[in-house]
N, C-alpha and C positions, 0 to 999 in steps of 0.2 A: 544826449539823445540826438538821434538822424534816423527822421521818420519820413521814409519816401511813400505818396498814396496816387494813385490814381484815378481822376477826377474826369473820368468821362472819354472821351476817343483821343481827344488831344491835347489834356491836361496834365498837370502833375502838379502835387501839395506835397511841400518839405517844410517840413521842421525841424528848427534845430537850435537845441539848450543843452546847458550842462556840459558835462563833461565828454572828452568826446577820445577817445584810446585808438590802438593802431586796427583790434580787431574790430571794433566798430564799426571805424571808418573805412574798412575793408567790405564789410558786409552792407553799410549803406552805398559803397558808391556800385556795388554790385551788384544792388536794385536797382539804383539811378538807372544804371546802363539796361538792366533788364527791362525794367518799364519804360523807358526813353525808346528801344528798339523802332517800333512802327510808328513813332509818331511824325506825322509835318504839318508845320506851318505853327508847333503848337505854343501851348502858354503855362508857367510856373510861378505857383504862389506860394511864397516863402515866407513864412513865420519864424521872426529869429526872437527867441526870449532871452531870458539871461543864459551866459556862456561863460566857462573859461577855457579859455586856447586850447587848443588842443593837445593833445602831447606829441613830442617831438615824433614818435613813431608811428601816428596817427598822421602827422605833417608828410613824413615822407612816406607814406602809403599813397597819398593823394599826390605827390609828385611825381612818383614812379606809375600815374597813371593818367597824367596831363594828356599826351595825345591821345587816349580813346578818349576824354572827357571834352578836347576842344572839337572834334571829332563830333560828339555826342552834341554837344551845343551849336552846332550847326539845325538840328532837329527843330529847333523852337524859335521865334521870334521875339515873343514878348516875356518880360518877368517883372511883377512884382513884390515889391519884398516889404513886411511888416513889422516894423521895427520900434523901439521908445528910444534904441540910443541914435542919436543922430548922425557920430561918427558913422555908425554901419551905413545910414538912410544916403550919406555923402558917399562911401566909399563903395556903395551899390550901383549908386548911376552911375559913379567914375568907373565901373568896371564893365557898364551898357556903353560906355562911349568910346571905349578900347575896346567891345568884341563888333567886329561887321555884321549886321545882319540880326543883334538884339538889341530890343529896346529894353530896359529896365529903368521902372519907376520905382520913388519908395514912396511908404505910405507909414505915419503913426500907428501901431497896433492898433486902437481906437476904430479906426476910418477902413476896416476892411471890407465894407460895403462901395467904398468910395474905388479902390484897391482891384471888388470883380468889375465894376464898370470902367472902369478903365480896363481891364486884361479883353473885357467882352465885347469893346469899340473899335477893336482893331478887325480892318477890315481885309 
């Protein structure tokens, strides 16, 4: 599952569990970019539950569409992401500290109160 929502004029809520195929992956990132369109300055809250990898043809769906998505991540500033594995919660910030211009925090799925104040303190 890749469940893109939008959260107000400059939000956006994704989740994303389970299994995850090429046509899926096709059709979520195809909302991303649809609901991403007008947004600036804005904020993403990412709920990741349990997952397994992707499959290979879901992998290279999302590769064959890196430039509209770095593209697209120019849109937003901040992300947090809500996670119980840690690995993700590490591999989250390391991925805010290799893009310019986002910040991404993680947060224990637990603490997603903790998660909007932070998305909602950024000034």
């Amino acid at each position: 599952m890749f469940k893109v929502v939008s959260n107000g004029p400059n939000r956006l809520d994704i989740e994303f569990g389970g299994k995850i195929d090429s046509n899926e992956m096709k059709a979520a990132l195809d909302d991303l970019v649809e609901k991403s369109k007008n947004i600036k300055h804005g904020k993403m809250l990412y709920r990741v539950g349990e997952f397994d990898f992707p499959t290979l043809g879901a992998i290279g769906v999302e590769l064959s569409r890196l430039p509209e998505l770095f593209k697209l991540i120019r849109n937003f500033d901040r992300a947090a992401v809500l996670s119980e594995k840690k690995w993700v919660q590490k591999i989250s910030e390391i991925e805010g500290a290799l893009i310019p211009g986002l910040e991404i925090k993680a947060f224990n799925l637990d603490n997603e109160e903790e998660a909007e104040t932070w998305l909602d303190s950024h000034t």
